[in-house]
C-alpha positions, 0 to 999 in steps of 0.5 A: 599580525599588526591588529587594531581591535575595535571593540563596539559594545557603545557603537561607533560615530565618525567623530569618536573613531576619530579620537579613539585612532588619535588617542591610540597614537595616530599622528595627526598630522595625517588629517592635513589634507581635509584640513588644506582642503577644507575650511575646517580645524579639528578641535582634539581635547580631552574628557573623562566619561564613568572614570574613563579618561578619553580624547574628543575631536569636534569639527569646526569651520574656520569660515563663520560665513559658511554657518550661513548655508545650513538651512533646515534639515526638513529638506534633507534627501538622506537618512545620514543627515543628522545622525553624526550631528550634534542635534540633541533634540533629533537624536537624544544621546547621540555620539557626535558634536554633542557638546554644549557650545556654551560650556568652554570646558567641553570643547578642546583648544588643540587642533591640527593647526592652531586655533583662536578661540575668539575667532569665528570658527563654528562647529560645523555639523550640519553648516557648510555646502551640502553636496551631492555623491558625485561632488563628494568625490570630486573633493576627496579625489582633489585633496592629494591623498596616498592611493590607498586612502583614496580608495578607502575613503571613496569606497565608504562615501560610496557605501553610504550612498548605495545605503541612502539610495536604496532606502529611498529608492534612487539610483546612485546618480539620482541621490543627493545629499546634505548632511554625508555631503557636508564638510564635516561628514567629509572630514570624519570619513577621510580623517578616520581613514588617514589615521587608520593608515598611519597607524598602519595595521594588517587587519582591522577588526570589531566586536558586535557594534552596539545600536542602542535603542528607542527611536530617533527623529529624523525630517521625515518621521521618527524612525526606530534605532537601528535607522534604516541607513545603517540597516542597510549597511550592515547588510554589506559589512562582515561585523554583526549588530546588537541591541542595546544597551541604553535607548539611544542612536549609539551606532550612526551611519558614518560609523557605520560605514567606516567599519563596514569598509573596514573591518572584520567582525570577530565575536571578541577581542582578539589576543594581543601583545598590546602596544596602546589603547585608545578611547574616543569619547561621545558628547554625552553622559551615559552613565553607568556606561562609559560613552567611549570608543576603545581601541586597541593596537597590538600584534596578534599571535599565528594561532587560527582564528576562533569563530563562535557557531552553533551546531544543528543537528536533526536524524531523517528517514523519510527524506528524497534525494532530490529534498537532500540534494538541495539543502546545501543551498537552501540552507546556506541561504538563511545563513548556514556555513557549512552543511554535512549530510552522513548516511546512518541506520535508524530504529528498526534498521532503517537506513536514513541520514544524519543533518550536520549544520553549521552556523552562527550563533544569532542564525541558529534560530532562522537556519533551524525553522528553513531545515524544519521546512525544507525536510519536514522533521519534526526535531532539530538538537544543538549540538555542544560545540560553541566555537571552532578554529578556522583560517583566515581565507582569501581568493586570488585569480591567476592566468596560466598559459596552457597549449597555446591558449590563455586561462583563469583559475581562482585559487584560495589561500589558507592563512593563519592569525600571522597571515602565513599561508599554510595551504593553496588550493586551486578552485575545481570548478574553475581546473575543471573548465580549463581541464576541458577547454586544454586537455590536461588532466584536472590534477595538472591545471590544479597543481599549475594554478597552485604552483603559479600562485606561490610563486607570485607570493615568494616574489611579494 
């Protein structure tokens, strides 16, 4: 299966996932859209951070009347307004366009188009139109992008948008952006997302994005790292954070919601047949840290994938039936995966049961405190295990048509690393409803639903 790999132990900008797909071998012809669209270059150079050779992109404005309408950040409705930006006095070590505009050295001289230095172009965080979510739309919708990259890139301008609005608790319509609105956050967003498919991967995933730490100065307060906006998205993306390891904003929201649209979280790298990699490089110095992005791109073997978990495990004698009945529930609400109720005989042969419970390492602590809770034991163990094998799983609806009427039936599908499905199964609860509601046996809408499944995926 055709893999990128993120590996985010530096966190991530919009402008260094830029640099580490363009270092990696996307072409950049593919950001001409945002550029024909836009009155803005990408400016692609190189750097070097701990001995690591990396690429950088900055974003400039081609129009030097636009730098007119930036006007203070004080006013700025959304937490995402300077977070990609180049405002060293705001956000410390901050990813993105943090070069010293004074040092030729650290800006590039190659561009999707040609460029004179000695025009008036201007680097463009925070300068050009700031736009609101609906007219960001509008302009991405307007740039003749493949559908595919369409969708991706409106889904992650949307999922910056719900994180603003639900952190100042407005509605959706109601928010109104500068800085995710601008012209340069449009161009990290959309880029990113173009060169992802040029590169053309079947699965995309990332390692624990690192947040840094300290805290941030934003127009309305100094606010601790992670910020608000990217604890938000996080609560929607399938990758997992981490603190550290120097205290500064080293995940912003941009790159935030670019993976967490994106990519799936895995706790390592996974096992490649390497064909590049890429390293996309932040404007300042961290050292020892090397302040890049890697990326890798390569084929991964058909092997399951593996998942780290900690396994819980706590003996009960005095619990009721209807305390066991809801532990599924209650559990898989503080973070459980997988919950194993095994009747046993206790000390002085006394029947009771055995708690079996699965989880991620980082919930173990959470899930252990709600089974102390809910059951009243008075020990919890952890079990060896620190991983297991699991499939890759997907969920598609199919319609059957059963004695004269129309039915839906979910199906999950079982797949390796490779993607090829080694088993289908036909949800219960939905063959059961159907069961019902025609008259056939259970078994026989199962294996109908299964059987109409395969069949759409021999024709694909």
């Amino acid at each position: 299966m055709h893999t990128l790999a993120f590996d985010g132990r530096l966190g991530a900008s919009g402008d260094m996932l830029l640099a580490a797909l363009l270092d990696a071998g996307a072409d950049p012809a593919a950001l001409e859209p945002v550029t024909n669209e836009l009155d803005l270059e990408y400016r692609i150079d190189d750097a070097v951070k701990c001995g690591i050779a990396a690429t950088t992109v900055d974003v400039v404005l081609t129009d030097a009347d636009e730098g007119s309408d930036s006007g203070s950040h004080e006013g700025s409705h959304g937490h995402v307004h300077d977070h990609d930006r180049g405002d060293s006095e705001s956000h410390g070590y901050g990813h993105a366009h943090d070069h010293d505009d004074n040092d030729p050295d650290q800006h590039g001289h190659g561009h999707v188009h040609d460029h004179d230095d000695s025009s008036d172009a201007v680097p463009a965080e925070g300068h050009g139109p700031h736009r609101s979510y609906l007219e960001v739309r509008r302009i991405v919708e307007g740039m003749g992008l493949d559908d595919a990259i369409e969708r991706d890139a409106l889904a992650i301008f949307e999922l910056l948008s719900e994180a603003e609005a639900s952190v100042h608790g407005e509605s959706l319509e109601e928010i109104h952006f500068h800085e995710v609105g601008a012209d340069d956050a449009i161009a990290d967003v959309v880029g990113a997302v173009a060169l992802v498919h040029d590169l053309e991967p079947e699965r995309i995933v990332t390692t624990p994005l690192s947040t840094g730490g300290g805290s941030v100065g934003m127009s309305h307060g100094e606010y601790p790292v992670p910020t608000p906006a990217v604890v938000e998205i996080t609560e929607q993306a399938d990758w997992s954070l981490q603190g550290g390891p120097v205290d500064a904003e080293l995940l912003t929201p941009t790159g935030a919601a670019i993976l967490g649209h994106l990519a799936d979280g895995v706790e390592s790298l996974p096992a490649l047949e390497l064909e590049s990699a890429g390293y996309g490089a932040g404007g300042y110095d961290l050292d020892p840290h090397p302040n890049v992005l890697r990326v890798l791109v390569g084929d991964g073997g058909s092997e399951l994938v593996r998942d780290d978990i900690a396994v819980l495990e706590t003996n009960l004698d005095d619990a009721t039936p209807e305390v066991l009945g809801g532990l599924q529930e209650t559990l898989a609400d503080a973070g459980a995966r997988d919950v194993t109720i095994v009747p046993v005989t206790m000390k002085k042969s006394r029947p009771g049961h055995l708690v079996k419970v699965i989880c991620k390492p980082e919930d173990r602590k959470r899930v252990a405190r709600t089974l102390a809770e809910e059951t009243g034991t008075l020990g919890i163990r952890e079990a060896g295990a620190t991983h297991r094998w699991i499939a890759d799983r997907e969920f598609e609806t199919v319609e059957l048509e059963l004695e004269g009427g129309s039915y839906e039936v979910t199906v999950k599908l079982a797949s390796d690393a490779d993607g090829d499905i080694y088993d289908v199964s036909a949800e219960y609860d939905d063959a059961a409803r159907v069961a019902r509601e025609s008259g056939l046996p259970v078994r026989e809408v199962a294996r109908r639903a299964e059987s109409a499944l395969l069949d759409e995926e021999t024709e694909r």
